[in-house]
C-alpha positions in Angstrom: 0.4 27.5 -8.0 -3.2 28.7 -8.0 -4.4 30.8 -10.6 -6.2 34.1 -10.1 -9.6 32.4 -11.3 -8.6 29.9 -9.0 -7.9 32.0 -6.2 -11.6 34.0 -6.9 -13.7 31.1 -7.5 -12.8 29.0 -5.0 -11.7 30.1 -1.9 -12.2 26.2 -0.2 -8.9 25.4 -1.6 -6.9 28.5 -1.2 -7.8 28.4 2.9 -7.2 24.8 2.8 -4.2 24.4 0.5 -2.3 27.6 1.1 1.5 27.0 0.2 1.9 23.8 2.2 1.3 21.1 0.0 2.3 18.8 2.8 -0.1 19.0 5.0 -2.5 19.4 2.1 -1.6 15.9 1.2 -1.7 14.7 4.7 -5.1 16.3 5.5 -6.6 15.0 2.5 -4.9 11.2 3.0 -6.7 11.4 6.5 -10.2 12.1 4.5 -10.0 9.6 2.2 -10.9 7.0 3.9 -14.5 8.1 4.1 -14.8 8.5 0.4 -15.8 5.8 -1.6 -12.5 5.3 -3.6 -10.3 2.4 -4.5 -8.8 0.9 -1.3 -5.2 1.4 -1.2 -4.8 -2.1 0.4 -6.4 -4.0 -2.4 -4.2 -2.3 -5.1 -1.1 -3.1 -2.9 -2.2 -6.5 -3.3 -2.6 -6.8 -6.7 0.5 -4.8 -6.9 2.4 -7.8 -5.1 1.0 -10.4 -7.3 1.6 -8.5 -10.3 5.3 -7.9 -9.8 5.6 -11.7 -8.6 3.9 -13.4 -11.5 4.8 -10.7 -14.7 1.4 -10.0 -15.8 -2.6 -10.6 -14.6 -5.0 -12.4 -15.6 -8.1 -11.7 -16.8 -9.6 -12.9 -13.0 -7.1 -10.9 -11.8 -8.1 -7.7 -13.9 -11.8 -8.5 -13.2 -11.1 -7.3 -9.7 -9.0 -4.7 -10.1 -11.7 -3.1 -12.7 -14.6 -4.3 -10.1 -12.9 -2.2 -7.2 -12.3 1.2 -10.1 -16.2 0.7 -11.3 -18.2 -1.9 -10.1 -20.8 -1.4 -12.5 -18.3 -1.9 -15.7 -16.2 -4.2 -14.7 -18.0 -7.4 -16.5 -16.4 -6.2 -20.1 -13.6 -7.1 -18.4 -14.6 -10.7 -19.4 -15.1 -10.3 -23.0 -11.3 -10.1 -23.2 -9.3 -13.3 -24.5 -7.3 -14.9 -21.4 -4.1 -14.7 -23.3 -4.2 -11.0 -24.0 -4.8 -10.2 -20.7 -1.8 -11.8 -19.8 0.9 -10.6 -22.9 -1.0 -6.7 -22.3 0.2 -7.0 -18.5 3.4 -8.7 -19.5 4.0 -5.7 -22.1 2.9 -2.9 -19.8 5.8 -3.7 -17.3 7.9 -3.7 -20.0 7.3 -0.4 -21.0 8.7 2.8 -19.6 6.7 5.6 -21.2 3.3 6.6 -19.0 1.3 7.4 -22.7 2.3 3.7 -23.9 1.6 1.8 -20.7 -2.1 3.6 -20.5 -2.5 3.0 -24.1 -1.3 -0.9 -24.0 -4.1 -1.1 -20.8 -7.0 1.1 -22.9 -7.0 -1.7 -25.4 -8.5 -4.4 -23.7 -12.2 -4.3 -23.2 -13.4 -2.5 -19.9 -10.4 -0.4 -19.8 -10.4 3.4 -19.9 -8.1 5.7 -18.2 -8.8 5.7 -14.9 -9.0 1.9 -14.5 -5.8 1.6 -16.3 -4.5 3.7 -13.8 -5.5 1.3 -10.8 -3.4 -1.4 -12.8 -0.6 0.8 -13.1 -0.7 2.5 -9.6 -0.5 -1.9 -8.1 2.3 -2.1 -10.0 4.6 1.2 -9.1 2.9 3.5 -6.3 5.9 5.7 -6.3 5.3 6.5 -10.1 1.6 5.6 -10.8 -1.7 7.6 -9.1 -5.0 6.2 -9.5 -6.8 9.5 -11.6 -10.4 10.0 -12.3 -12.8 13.2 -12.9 -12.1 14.3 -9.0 -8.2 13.8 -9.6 -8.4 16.2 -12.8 -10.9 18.6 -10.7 -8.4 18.8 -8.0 -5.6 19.7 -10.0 -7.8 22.3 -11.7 -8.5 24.0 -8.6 -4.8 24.2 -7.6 -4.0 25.4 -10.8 -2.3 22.7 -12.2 -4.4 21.7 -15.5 -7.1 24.2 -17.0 -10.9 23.2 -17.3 -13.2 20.0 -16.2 -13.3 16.7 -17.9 -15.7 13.9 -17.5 -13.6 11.1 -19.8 -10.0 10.7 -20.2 -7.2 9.0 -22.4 -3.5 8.2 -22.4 -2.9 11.8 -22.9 -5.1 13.1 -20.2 -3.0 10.5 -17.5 0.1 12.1 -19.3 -1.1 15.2 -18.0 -2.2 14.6 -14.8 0.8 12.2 -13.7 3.2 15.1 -13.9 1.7 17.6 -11.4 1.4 14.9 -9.1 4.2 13.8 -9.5 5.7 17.4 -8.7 3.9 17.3 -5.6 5.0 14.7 -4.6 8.7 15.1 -5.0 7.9 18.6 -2.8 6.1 16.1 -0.4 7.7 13.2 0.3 4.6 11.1 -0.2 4.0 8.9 -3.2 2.5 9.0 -5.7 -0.3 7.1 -5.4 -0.9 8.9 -1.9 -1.0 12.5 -3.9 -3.6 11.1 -6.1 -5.6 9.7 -2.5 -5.3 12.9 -1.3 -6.6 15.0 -4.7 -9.5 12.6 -5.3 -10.4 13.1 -1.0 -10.0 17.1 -1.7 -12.9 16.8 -4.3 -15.0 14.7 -2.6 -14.8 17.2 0.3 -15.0 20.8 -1.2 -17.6 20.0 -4.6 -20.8 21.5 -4.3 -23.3 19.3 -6.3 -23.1 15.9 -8.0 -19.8 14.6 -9.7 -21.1 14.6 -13.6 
């Protein structure tokens, strides 16, 4: 699904991608472990406690934000214990990917890509964990058009369905598609990330 820009400006992921999204996935899973991403253990963890208790806490939301972006995660703590809870509670609730990022964008230390960590705990077969490498990723393979540095509900909206797609073809989840895209940047950018 490259485009020809694509295909011209960065011949990294054409030789590495090809048509086998697969094994594009799998390579990249294998890399990501030396990046310095969000450790698929911890969100499983959270995940579990999430789905047992019906919402987080504010604690509980500290660390998930702490293991997205250490250095932001304290505005976590300006955030009333009691919201924290009924936003969790309401997230699960919810069905539709723009509402449940948008719920989670509400409470203080919360953009987009944290939001996603919360979501991806709670459903790794329908939730990724997206951020500026995620989006870059999918703009090399020709997914989404252009770079972004910030994101909303919108800009998950638009992510989450390409790797989603790829993931159906796959067979892996979700959350491992979004691994693999955020390995696949950290491995072919030239340069710093911003």
């Amino acid at each position: 699904m490259e485009s020809d820009t694509d295909a011209s400006t960065d011949t990294t992921a054409d030789a590495d991608t090809g048509t086998d999204l697969e094994s594009f996935v799998a390579t990249n899973l294998e890399r990501y472990a030396d990046t310095q991403g969000v450790l698929p253990e911890r969100l499983e963890e959270f995940g579990a406690t999430y789905r047992e208790q019906g919402y987080l806490t504010r604690k509980q939301l500290y660390d998930i934000a702490y293991e997205s972006s250490t250095r932001s995660a304290y505005h976590v703590e300006r955030n009333p214990p009691e919201r924290c809870r009924t936003v969790t509670a309401n997230v699960l609730a919810v069905d539709d990917d723009f509402s449940k990022i948008q719920l989670l964008t509400g409470l203080t230390g919360f953009k987009a890509p944290t939001a996603s960590c919360v979501l991806t705990a709670s459903d790794p077969d329908r939730h990724a964990v997206v951020d500026t490498r995620v989006w870059a990723s999918l703009e090399r393979l020709g997914y989404l058009e252009g770079r972004k540095e910030s994101f909303d509900a919108a800009d998950y909206v638009a992510m989450i369905e390409p790797i989603r797609a790829i993931a159906a073809e796959t067979g892996y989840s979700v959350a491992d598609v979004g691994y693999a895209l955020f390995a696949y940047d950290a491995e072919v950018r030239e340069g710093t990330l911003h």
